[in-house]
ROMI-411196 format. One record per residue (C-alpha): residue in one letter; y, x, z. Coordinates in Angstrom, 2 decimals, padded with zeros to 5 digits. Example, Ala and Ser with C-alpha at 12.3 -4.5 7.8 and 13.67 -1.06 7.14 Angstrom:
# ROMI-411196
("A",(-004.50,012.30,007.80));
("S",(-001.06,013.67,007.14));
//
This chain:
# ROMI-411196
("X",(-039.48,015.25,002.66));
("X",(-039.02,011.58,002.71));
("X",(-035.65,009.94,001.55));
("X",(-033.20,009.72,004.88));
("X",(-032.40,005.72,004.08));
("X",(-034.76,003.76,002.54));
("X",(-033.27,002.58,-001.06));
("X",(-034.60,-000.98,-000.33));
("X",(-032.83,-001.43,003.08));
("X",(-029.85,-004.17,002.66));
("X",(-027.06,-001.09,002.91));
("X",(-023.35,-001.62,002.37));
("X",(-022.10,-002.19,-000.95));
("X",(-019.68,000.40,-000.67));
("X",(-022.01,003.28,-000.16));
("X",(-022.62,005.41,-002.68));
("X",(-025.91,004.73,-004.65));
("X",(-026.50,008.67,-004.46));
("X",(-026.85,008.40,-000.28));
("X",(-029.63,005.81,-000.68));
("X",(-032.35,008.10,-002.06));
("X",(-030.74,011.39,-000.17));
("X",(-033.55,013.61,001.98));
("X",(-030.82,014.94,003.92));
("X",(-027.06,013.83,004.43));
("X",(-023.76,015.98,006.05));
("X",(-021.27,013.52,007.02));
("X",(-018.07,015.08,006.83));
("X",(-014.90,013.57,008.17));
("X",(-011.89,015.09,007.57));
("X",(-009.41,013.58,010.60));
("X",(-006.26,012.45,008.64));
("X",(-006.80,011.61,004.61));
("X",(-005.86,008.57,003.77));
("X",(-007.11,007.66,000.50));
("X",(-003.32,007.00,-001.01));
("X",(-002.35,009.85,000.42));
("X",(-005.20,011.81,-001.46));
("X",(-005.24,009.40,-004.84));
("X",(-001.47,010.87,-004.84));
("X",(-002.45,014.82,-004.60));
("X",(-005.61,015.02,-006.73));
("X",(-004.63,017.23,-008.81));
("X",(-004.69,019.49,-005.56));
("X",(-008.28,018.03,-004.68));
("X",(-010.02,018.61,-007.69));
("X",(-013.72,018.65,-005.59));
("X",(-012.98,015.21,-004.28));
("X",(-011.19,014.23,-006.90));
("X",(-014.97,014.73,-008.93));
("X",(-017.02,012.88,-006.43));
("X",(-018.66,009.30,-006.35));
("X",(-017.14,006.85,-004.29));
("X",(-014.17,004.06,-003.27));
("X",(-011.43,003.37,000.02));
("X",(-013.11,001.57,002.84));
("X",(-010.82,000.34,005.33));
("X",(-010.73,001.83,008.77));
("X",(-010.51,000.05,012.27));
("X",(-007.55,-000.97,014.37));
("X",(-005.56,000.64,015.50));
("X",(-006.19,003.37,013.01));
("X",(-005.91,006.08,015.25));
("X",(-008.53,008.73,016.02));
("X",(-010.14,008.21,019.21));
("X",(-011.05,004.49,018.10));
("X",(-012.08,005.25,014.31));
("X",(-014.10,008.21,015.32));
("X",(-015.89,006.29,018.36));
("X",(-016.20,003.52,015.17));
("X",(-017.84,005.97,013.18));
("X",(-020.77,007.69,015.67));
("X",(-021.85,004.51,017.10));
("X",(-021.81,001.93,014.26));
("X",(-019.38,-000.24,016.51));
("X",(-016.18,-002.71,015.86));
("X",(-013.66,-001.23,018.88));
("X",(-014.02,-004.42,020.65));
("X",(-017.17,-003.94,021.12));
("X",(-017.33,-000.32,021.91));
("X",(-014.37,-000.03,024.39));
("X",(-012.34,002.54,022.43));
("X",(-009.05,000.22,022.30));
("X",(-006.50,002.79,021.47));
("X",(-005.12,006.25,021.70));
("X",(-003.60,005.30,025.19));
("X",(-005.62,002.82,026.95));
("X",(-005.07,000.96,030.29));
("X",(-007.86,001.34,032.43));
("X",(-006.58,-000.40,035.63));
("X",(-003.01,000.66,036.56));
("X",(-003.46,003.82,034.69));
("X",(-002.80,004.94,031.29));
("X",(-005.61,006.70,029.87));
("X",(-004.48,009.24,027.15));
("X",(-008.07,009.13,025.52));
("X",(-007.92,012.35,023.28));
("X",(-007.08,014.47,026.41));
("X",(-008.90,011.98,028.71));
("X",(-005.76,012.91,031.29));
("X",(-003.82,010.25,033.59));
("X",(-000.57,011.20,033.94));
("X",(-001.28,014.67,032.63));
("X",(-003.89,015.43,034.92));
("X",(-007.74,015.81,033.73));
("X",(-009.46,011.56,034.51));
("X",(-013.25,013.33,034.15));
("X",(-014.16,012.17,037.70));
("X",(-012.11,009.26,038.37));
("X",(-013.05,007.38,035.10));
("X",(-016.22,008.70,033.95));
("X",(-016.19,009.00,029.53));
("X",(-019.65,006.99,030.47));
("X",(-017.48,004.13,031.97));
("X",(-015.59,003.43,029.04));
("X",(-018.10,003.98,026.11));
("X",(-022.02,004.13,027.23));
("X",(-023.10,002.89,023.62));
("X",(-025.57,005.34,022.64));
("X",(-023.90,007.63,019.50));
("X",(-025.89,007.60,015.66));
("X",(-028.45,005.20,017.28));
("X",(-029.68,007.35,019.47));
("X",(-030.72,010.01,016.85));
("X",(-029.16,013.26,018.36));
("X",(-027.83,014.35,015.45));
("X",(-026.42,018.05,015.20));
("X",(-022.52,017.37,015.31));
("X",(-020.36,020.62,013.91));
("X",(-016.57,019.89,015.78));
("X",(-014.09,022.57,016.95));
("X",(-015.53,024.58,020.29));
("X",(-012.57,023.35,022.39));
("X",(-013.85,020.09,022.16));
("X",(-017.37,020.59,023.63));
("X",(-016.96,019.27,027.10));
("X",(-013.77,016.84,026.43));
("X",(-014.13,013.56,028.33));
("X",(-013.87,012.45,024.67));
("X",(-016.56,014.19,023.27));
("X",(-018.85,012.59,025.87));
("X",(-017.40,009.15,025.74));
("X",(-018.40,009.18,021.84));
("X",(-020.62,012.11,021.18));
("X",(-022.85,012.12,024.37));
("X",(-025.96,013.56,024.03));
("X",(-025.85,014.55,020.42));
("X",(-026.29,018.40,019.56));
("X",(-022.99,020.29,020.03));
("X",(-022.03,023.24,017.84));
("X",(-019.17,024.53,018.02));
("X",(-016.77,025.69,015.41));
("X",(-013.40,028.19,015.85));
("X",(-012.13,028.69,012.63));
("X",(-013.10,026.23,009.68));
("X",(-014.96,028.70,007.81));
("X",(-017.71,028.48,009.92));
("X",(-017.82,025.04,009.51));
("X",(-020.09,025.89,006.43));
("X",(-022.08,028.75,007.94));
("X",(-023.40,026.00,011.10));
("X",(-024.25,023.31,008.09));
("X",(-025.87,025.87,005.84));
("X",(-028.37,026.88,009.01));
("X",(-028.78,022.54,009.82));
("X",(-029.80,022.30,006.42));
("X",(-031.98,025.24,006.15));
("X",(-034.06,023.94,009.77));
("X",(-034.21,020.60,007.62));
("X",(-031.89,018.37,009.87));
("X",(-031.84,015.04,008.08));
("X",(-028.46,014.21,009.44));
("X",(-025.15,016.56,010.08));
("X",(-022.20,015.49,011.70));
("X",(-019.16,017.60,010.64));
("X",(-015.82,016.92,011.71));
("X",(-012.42,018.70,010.62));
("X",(-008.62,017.77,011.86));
("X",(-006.82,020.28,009.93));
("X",(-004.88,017.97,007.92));
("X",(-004.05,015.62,010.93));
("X",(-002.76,018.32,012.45));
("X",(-000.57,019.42,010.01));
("X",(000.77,015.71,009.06));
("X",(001.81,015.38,012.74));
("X",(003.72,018.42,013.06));
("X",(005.03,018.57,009.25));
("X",(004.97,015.28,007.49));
("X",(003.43,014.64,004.11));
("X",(005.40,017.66,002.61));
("X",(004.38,021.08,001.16));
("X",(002.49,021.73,004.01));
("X",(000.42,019.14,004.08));
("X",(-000.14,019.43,000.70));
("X",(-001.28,022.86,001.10));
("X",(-003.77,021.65,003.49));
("X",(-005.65,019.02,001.58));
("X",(-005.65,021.78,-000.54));
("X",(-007.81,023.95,001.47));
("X",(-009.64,020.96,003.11));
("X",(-010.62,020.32,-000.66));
("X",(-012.23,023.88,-001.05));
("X",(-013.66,022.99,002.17));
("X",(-015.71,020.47,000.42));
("X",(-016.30,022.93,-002.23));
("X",(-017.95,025.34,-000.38));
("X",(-020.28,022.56,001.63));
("X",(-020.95,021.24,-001.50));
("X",(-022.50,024.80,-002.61));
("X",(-024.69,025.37,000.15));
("X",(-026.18,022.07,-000.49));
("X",(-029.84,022.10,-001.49));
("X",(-032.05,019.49,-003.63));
("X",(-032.24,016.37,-002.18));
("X",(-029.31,016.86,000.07));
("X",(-025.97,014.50,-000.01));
("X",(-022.36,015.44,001.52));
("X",(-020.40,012.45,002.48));
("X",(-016.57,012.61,003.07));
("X",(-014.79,010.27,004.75));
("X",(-011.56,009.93,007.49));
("X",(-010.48,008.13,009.98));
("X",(-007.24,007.00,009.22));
("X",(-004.16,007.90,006.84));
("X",(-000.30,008.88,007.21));
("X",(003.04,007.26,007.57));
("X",(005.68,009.97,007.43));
("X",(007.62,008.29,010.42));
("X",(010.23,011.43,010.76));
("X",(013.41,009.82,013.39));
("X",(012.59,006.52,012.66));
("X",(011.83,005.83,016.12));
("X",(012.67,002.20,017.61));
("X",(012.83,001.15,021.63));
("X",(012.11,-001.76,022.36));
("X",(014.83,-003.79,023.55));
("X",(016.03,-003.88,026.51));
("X",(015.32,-007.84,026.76));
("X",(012.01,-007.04,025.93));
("X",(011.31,-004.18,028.47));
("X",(012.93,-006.77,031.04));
("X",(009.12,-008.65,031.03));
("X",(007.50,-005.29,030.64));
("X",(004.97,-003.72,033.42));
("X",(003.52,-000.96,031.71));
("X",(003.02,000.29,027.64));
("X",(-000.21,001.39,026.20));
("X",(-001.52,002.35,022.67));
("X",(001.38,004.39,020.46));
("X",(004.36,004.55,018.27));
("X",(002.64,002.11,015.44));
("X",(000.47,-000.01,017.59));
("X",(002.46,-000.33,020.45));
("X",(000.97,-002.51,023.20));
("X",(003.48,-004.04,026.34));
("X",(001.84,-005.06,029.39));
("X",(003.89,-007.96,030.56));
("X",(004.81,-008.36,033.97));
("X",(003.20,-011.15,036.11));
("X",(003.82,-014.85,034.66));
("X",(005.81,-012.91,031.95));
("X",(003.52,-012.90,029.22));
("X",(005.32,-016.27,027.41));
("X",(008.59,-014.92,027.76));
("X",(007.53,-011.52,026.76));
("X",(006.30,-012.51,022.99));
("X",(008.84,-014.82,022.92));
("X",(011.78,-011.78,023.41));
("X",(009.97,-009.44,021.17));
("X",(009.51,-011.89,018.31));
("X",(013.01,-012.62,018.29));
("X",(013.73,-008.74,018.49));
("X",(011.51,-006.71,016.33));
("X",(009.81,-009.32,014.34));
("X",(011.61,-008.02,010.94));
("X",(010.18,-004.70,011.45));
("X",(006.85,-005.43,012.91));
("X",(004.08,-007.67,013.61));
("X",(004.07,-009.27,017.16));
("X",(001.30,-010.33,017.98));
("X",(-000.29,-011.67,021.27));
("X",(-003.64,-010.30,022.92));
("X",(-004.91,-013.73,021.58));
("X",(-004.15,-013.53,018.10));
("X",(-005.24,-010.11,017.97));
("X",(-008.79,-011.43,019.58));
("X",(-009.37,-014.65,017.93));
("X",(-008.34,-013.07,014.06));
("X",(-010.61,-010.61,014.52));
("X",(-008.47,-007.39,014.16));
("X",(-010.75,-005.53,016.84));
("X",(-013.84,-006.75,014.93));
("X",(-016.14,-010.08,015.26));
("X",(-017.16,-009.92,019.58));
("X",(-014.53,-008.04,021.86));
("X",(-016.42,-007.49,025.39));
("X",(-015.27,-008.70,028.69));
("X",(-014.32,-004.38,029.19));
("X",(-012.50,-004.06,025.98));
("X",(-010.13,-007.19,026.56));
("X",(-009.30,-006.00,030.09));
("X",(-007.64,-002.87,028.76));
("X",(-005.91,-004.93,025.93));
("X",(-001.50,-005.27,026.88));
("X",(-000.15,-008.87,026.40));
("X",(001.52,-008.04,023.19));
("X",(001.16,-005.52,020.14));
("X",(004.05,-004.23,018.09));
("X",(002.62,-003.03,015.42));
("X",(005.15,-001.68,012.48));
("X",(004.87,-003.08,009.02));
("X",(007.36,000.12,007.83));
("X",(008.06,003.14,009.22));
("X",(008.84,002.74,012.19));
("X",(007.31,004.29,015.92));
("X",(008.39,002.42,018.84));
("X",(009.18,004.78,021.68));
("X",(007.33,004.85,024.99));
("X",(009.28,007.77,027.28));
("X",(005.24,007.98,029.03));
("X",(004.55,009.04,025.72));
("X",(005.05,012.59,025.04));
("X",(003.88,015.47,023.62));
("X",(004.25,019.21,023.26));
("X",(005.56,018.62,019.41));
("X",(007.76,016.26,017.79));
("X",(005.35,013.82,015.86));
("X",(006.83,013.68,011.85));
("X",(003.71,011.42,010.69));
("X",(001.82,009.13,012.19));
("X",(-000.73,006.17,012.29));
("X",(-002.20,003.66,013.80));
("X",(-000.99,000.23,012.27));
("X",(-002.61,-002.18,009.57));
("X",(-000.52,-000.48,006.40));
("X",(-002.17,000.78,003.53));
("X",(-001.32,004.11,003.93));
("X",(-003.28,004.20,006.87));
("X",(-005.77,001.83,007.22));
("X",(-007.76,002.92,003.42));
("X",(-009.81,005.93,003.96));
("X",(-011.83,007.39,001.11));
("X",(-015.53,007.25,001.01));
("X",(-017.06,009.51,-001.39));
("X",(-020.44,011.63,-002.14));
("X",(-021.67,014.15,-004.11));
("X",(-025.34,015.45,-004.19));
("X",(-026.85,019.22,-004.27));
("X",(-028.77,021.72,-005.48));
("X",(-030.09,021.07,-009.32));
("X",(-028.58,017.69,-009.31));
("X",(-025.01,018.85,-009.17));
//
């Protein structure tokens, strides 16, 4: 079989030299790891701990419906649409994960293809290995559309579905895992979580065994942690004065500003929350770049007036956005913690 990427391509300089010359490749991403967060548990890791590789940087926000869209199509978000974990799409709020307005399912009245028509992995329909639940998500099509869907219900089988990709000589496998997001949400960075990195890491094991010669596994995540706990801010009530609407989430907050309030808006919340956060106008998040080098007419339209995006640990509150479980850690601003991801490789069979 011929390598998957050809060694003399101009590739990345943070890829691993070990993917250049791989036959086939599993991508894994486990939804969650920052690579502080892991650098500071690796005695709990010891498989990743042992493989090749660096941090990368993520997107922003780092959250996970913008990082993973990032990931399949090969896309800055301003160029693939994916602006957020709560976007505005109109007058609505578009809670992307659950691809729900107001709680109720958005499928029909704002088609996944609306928002992100890039085609995913180049157009390669890859096999992608993701939890069964998420098959037919308005999320899964907006970012995985027309790939090959199997599904996974508990994350042993996870290694079964690559095993059989590998064996009908796929050259590419998608895997993805949110275990230890999960858990960081609902527990913070505590015993539990470190528990889970610890079976995410024999997770990696056990792909790493059922790889054969030739054959590369690639880990990487989508964003870190911030163990965020009560530290919740609102914005002031001067601020919410100018405020239509709120977008985004607790550590990339955007405010919508009422009409011809925009000035008075960043002016208010700069004098506010400026020694907790970075406030930051549409403009300066455009022109410097944050949502990557060309941010389409689509992407800027769903953009709010101003960011608040936490330089500590702080979550500004937005009472439209709620969940079934008290959030302990989160992400989605430009700190270390969460915007270095790891990036590492191993290879298989006689080589490892």
């Amino acid at each position: 079989m011929a390598p998957l990427v050809d060694p003399t391509d101009d590739w990345p300089a943070f890829l691993p030299e070990c993917v250049l010359g791989a036959e086939q490749v599993v991508l894994l991403v486990l939804d969650g790891l920052g690579w502080n967060q892991l650098c500071d548990r690796t005695l709990l890791a010891p498989t990743m701990a042992s493989m090749d590789g660096r941090a990368i940087t993520t997107v922003a926000p780092s959250t996970t419906a913008t990082a993973l869209t990032s990931i399949a199509t090969g896309m800055a978000p301003g160029e693939h649409g994916v602006i957020g974990y709560r976007m505005a799409v109109g007058r609505s709020v578009l809670n992307v994960l659950r691809w729900s307005v107001d709680g109720r399912d958005a499928r029909a009245t704002i088609p996944p293809a609306s928002i992100q028509a890039n085609d995913p992995f180049l157009g390669q329909r890859p096999v992608v290995i993701t939890r069964s639940e998420f098959a037919d998500t308005g999320f899964t099509r907006a970012h995985l559309d027309r790939t090959r869907l199997r599904g996974w219900r508990v994350a042993s089988s996870i290694v079964v579905e690559v095993a059989d990709a590998l064996r009908r000589n796929e050259p590419f496998v998608y895997a993805y895992y949110d275990g230890i997001d999960k858990i960081a949400h609902e527990f913070g960075l505590g015993a539990h979580y470190d528990a889970e990195v610890a079976a995410a890491d024999r997770l990696v094991a056990e792909l790493r065994a059922v790889l054969p010669d030739g054959a590369v596994l690639v880990v990487t995540s989508d964003h870190g942690q911030v163990d965020v706990a009560d530290d919740l801010v609102e914005p002031d009530p001067a601020v919410l004065s100018h405020v239509d609407l709120q977008s985004g989430e607790g550590r990339f907050r955007w405010l919508h500003a009422r009409p011809g309030r925009a000035r008075g808006l960043h002016e208010e919340a700069s004098a506010r929350h400026s020694d907790r956060a970075w406030v930051v106008t549409r403009e300066q998040v455009v022109n410097e770049g944050w949502l990557g080098r060309r941010v389409t007419d689509a992407a800027l339209a769903r953009l709010g007036d101003v960011a608040l995006v936490p330089r500590d640990t702080a979550a500004f509150v937005d009472p439209a956005d709620g969940g079934s479980i008290r959030l302990v850690a989160r992400h989605g601003s430009l700190t270390a913690d969460e915007m270095y991801v790891p990036l590492l490789a191993a290879v298989g069979g006689r080589q490892h």
